[in-house]
C-alpha positions as CSV (number, residue, x, y, z in Angstrom):
1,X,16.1,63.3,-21.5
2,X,17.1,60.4,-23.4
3,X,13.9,58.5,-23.2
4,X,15.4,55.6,-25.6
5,X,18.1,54.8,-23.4
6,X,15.7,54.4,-20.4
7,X,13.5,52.1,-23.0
8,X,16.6,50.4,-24.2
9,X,18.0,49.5,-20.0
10,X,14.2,48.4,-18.5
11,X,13.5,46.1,-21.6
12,X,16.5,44.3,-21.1
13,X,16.5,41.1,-19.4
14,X,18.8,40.5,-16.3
15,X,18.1,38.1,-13.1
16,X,20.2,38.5,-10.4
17,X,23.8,36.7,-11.9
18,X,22.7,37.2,-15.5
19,X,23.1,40.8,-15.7
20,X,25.0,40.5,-19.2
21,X,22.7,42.5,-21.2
22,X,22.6,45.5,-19.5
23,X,26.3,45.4,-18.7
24,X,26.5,45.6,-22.5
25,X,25.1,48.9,-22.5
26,X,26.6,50.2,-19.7
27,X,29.8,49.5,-21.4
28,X,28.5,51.1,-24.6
29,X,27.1,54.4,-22.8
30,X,30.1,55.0,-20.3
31,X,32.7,53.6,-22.5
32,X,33.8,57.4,-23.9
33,X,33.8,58.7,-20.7
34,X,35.5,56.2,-18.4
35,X,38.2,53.6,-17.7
36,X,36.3,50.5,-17.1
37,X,36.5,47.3,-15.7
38,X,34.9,44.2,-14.9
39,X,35.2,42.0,-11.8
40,X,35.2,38.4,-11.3
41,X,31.1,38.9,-10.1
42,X,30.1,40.7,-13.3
43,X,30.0,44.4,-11.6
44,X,30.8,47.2,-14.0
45,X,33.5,49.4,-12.3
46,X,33.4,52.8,-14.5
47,X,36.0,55.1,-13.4
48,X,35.6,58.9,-13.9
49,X,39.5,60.8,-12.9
50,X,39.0,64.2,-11.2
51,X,38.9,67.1,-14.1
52,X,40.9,69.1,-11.5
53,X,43.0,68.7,-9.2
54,X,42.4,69.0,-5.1
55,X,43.6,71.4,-3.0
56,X,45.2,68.9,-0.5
57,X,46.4,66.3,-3.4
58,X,44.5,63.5,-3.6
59,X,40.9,63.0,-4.9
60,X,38.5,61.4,-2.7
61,X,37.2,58.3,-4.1
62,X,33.4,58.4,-4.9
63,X,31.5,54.7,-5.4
64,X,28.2,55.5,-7.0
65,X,26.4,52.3,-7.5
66,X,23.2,51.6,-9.4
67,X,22.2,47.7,-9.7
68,X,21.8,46.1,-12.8
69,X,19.8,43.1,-11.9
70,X,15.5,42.8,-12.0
71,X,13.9,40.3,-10.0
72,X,13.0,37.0,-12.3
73,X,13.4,33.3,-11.7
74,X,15.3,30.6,-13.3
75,X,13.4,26.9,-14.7
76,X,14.8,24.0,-11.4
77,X,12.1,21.9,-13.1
78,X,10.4,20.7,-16.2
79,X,7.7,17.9,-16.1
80,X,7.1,15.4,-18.8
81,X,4.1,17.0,-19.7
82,X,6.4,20.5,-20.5
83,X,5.3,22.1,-17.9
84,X,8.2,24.1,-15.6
85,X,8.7,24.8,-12.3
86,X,10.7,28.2,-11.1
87,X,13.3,29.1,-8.2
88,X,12.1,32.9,-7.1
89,X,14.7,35.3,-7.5
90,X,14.1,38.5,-5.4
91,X,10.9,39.8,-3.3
92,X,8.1,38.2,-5.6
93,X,4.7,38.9,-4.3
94,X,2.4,35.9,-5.1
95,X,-0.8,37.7,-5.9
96,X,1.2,39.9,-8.7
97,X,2.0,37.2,-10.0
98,X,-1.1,35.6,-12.1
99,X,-1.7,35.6,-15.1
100,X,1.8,37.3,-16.6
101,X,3.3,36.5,-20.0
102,X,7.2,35.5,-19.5
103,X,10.2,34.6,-21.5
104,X,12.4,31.9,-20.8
105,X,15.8,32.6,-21.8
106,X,17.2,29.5,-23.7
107,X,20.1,28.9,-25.3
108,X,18.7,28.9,-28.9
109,X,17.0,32.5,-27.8
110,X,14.0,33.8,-26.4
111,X,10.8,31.3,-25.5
112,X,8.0,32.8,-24.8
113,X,5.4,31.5,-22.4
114,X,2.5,32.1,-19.5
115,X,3.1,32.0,-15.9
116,X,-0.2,30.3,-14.5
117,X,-1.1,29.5,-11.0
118,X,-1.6,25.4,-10.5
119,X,-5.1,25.9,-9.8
120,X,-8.8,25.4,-10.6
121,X,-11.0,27.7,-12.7
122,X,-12.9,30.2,-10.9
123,X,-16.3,28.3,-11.3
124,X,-15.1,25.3,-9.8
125,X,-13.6,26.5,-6.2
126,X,-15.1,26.0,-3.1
127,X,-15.2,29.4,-1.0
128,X,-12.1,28.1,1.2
129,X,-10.3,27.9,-1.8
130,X,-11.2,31.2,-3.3
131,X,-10.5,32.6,0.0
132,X,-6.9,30.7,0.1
133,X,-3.7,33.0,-1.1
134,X,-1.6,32.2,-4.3
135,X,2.0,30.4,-3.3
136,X,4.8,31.0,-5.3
137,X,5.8,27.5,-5.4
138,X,2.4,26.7,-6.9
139,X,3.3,28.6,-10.0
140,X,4.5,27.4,-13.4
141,X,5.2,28.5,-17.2
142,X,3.5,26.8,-19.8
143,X,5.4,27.0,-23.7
144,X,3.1,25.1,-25.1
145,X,5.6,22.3,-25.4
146,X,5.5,18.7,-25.1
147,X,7.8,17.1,-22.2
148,X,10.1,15.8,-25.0
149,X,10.2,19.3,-26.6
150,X,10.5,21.0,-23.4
151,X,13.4,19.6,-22.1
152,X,15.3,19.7,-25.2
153,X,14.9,22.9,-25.8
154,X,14.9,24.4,-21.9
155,X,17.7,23.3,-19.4
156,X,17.8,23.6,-15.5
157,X,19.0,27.3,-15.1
158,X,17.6,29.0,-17.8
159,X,16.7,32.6,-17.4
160,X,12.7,33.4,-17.0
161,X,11.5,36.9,-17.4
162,X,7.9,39.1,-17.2
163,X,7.4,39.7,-21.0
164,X,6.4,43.6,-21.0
165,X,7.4,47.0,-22.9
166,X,7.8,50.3,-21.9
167,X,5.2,52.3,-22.2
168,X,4.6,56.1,-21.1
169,X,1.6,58.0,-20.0
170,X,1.4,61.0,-19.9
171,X,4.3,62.4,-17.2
172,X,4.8,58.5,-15.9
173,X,7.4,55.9,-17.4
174,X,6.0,52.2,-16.3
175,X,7.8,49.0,-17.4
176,X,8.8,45.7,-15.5
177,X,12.1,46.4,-14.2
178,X,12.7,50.1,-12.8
179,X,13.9,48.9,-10.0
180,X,16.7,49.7,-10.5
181,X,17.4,50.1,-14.7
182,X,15.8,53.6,-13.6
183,X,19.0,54.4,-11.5
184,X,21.3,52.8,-13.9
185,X,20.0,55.5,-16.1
186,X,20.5,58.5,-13.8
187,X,23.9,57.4,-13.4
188,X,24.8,57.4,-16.9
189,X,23.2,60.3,-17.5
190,X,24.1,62.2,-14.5
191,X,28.1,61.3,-15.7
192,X,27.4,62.7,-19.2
193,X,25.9,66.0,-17.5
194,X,28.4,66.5,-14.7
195,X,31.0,69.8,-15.0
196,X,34.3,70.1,-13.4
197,X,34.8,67.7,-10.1
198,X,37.4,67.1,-7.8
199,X,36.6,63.3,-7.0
200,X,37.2,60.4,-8.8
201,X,34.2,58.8,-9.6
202,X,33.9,55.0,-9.8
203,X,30.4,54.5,-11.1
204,X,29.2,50.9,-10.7
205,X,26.1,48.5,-12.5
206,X,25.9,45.8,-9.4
207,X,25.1,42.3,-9.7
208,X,22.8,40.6,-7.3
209,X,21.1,43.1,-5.0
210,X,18.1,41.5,-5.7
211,X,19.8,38.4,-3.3
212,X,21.4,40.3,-0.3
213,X,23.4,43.6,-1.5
214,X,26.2,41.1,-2.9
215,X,27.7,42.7,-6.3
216,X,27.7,46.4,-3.9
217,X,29.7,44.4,-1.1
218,X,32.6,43.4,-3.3
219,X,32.5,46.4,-5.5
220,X,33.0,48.3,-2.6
221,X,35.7,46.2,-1.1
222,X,37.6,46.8,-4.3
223,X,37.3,50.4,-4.8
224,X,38.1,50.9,-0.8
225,X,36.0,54.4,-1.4
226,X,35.7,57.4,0.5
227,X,32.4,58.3,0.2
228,X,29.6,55.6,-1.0
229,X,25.8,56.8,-2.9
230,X,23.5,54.1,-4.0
231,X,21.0,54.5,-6.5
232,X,17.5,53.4,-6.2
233,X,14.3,53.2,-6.9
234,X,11.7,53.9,-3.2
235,X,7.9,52.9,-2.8
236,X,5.7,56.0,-3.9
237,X,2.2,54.7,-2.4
238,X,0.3,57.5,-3.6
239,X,-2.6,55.5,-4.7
240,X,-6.0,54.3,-3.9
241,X,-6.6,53.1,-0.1
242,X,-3.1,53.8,1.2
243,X,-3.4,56.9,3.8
244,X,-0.4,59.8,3.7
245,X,1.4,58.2,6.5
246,X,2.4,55.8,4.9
247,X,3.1,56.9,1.3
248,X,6.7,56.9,1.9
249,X,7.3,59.2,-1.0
250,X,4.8,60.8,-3.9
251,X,5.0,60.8,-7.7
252,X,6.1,64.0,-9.1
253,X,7.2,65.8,-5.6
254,X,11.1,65.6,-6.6
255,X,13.9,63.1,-6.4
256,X,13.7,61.0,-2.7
257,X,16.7,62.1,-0.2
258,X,17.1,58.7,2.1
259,X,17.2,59.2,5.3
260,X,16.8,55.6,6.0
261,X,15.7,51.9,5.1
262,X,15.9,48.5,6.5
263,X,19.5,48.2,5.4
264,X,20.9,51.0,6.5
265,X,20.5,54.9,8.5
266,X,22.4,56.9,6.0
267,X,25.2,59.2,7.3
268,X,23.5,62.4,8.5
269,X,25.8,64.7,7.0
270,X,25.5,63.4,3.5
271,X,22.0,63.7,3.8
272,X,22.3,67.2,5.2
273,X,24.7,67.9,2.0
274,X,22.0,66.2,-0.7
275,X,19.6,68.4,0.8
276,X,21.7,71.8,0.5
277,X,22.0,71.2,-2.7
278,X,18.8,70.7,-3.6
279,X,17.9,73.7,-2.2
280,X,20.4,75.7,-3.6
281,X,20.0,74.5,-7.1
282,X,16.2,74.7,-6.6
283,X,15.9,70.8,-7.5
284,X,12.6,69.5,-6.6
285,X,13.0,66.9,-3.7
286,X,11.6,64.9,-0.8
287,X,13.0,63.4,2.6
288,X,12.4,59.5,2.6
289,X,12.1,57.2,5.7
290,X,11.7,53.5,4.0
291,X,10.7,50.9,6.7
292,X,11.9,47.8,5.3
293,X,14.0,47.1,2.4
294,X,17.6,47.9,1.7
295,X,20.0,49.5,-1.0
296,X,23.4,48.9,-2.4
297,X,24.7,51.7,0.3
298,X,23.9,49.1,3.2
299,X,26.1,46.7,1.5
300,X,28.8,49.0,1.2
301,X,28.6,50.8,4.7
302,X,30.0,48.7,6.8
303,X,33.1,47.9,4.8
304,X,36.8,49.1,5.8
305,X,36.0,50.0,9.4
306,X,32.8,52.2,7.9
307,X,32.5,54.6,4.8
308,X,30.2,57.2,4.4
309,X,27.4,56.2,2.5
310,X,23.6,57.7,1.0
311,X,21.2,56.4,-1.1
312,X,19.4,58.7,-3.3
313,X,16.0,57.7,-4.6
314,X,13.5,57.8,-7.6
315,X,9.5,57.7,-6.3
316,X,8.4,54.4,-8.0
317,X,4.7,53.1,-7.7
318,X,3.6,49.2,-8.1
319,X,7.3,48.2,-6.8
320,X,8.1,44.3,-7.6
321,X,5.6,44.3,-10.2
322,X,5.4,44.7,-13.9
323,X,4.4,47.8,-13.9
324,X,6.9,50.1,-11.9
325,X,5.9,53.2,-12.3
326,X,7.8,56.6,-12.2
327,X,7.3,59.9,-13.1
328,X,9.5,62.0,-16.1
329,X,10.2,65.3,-13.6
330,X,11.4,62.5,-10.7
331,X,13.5,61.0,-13.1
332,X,15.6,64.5,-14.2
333,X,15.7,65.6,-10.5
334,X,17.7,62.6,-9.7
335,X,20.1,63.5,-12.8
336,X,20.0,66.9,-12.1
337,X,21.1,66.5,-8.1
338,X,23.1,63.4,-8.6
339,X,25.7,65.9,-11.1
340,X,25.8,68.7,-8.9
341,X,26.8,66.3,-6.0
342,X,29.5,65.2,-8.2
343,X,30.7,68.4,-8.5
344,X,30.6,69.1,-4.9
345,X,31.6,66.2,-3.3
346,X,34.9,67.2,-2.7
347,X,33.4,70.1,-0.4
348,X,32.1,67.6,1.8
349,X,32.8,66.9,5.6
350,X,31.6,63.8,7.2
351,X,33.8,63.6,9.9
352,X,32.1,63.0,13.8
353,X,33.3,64.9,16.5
């Protein structure tokens, strides 16, 4: 496993929009192996021909889309005192928030800073306002600049992100952004590792799912495919005071097979082919019912009078926070399924009667 590439994709900074830097490597990782493209939103469209030819004459187009974006937030504000204000980009949870060292993304380079909750110290709250819960709108990032400093060197728009490494312990990979540089990584990795395949593969880095699915939806339109799989990351709440019912998934059980998620019920018979793989390759995997959230598949499914579509998922702990946790074995079963689906994809039915 190329540990350095997943180091290299989940330090890289990308809000939703602002995906440049991890485009770049996308480009330089897929590059050898595919035609690509870029569209007017910033997706990376990586196309990957057949290696053999189909029975019946045409290959069946295959979307596989992992998004490049990390939820962030860009300066709308700075005060004459220095201090700046954010817009919330993606599903920030306030009380995850506190305390974090960020970099603000400025024209002459990185600016790093502390994101600080507008608040009084600890010893000086009454016990309603130690009881009240942090607001997002309350936060700000502190550069130590003047107001004269801080707006020359900061402008409106500017790029603000959580300033951490990756680190690993033991079997687990934890940074800020797997969700989803994780899944950008299984992709490339998958295509490197993949045989012989009768599909043409057009493996996309989205833009913007953070925002509402939106690189996925035009990606999709473009490609027109026959078959969509979105890569993701999926909540793994194997921890501390969270009971098995509603773990969702569990570190180190095997790549997540999506059944479902807040943004879409993925097609049964792609489900029902993920999982006979699995089986028949012995790759370690888990059924997933997710609640709420969504995936690039939802944004794709409904296009062109319906396709096909799946999301296959990596067990991540401390989602939306900067820590996002995964384990190593997860991680190569998602490769490891995500190529022999490749290879098999043309084998696949998912016509209703």
């Amino acid at each position: 496993m190329n540990v350095d590439l997943l180091r290299r994709l989940t330090e890289a900074h990308g809000v939703p929009g602002q995906e440049d830097a991890i485009r770049a490597i996308v480009r330089e990782e897929l590059g050898p192996l595919c035609e690509i493209r870029v569209d007017s939103m910033g997706n990376i469209i990586c196309r990957k021909p057949a290696t053999r030819q189909p029975s019946d004459g045409r290959p069946k187009k295959l979307w596989i889309g992992a998004h490049m974006d990390e939820i962030g937030f860009l300066v709308k504000h700075i005060d004459d005192k220095g201090f700046l204000r954010l817009q919330p980009l993606g599903g920030w949870d306030p009380r995850q928030m506190a305390s974090q060292r960020v970099i603000v993304h400025t024209r002459e380079g990185a600016l790093r800073g502390v994101l600080m909750l507008a608040t009084k110290p600890k010893h000086m709250l009454t016990p309603e306002e130690m009881n009240k819960g942090p607001q997002i709108e309350n936060y700000f990032v502190d550069c130590g600049l003047s107001g004269e400093a801080a707006k020359q060197r900061v402008r409106l728009g500017d790029m603000v992100t959580m300033d951490r490494t990756f680190l690993e312990m033991g079997d687990l990979f934890t940074c800020k952004c797997m969700d989803d540089r994780v899944s950008v990584f299984v992709m490339i990795e998958a295509l490197k590792a993949v045989g012989e395949h009768e599909v043409d593969v057009y493996a996309v880095g989205t833009v913007q799912e953070e925002v509402g699915l939106r690189g996925a939806a035009t990606s999709g339109w473009s490609v027109q495919p026959d078959i969509a799989v979105a890569l993701d990351i999926t909540i793994a709440n194997d921890i501390p005071g969270i009971g098995d019912a509603d773990c969702v998934t569990k570190l180190g059980e095997g790549v997540a097979i999506k059944i479902m998620d807040g943004s879409l019920i993925c097609h049964p018979k792609l489900v029902a082919h993920f999982r006979e793989l699995a089986e028949r390759h012995g790759i370690k995997h888990q059924m997933e019912i997710l609640p709420f959230g969504g995936t690039d598949a939802g944004g794709v499914q409904r296009l062109h009078g319906g396709i096909p579509s799946f999301t296959l998922s990596v067990p991540s702990r401390y989602v939306h926070t900067v820590n996002e946790t995964v384990h190593r074995a997860d991680v190569q079963a998602a490769i490891d399924l995500l190529a022999r689906y490749i290879e098999d994809a043309h084998n696949g039915d998912y016509a209703f009667q």
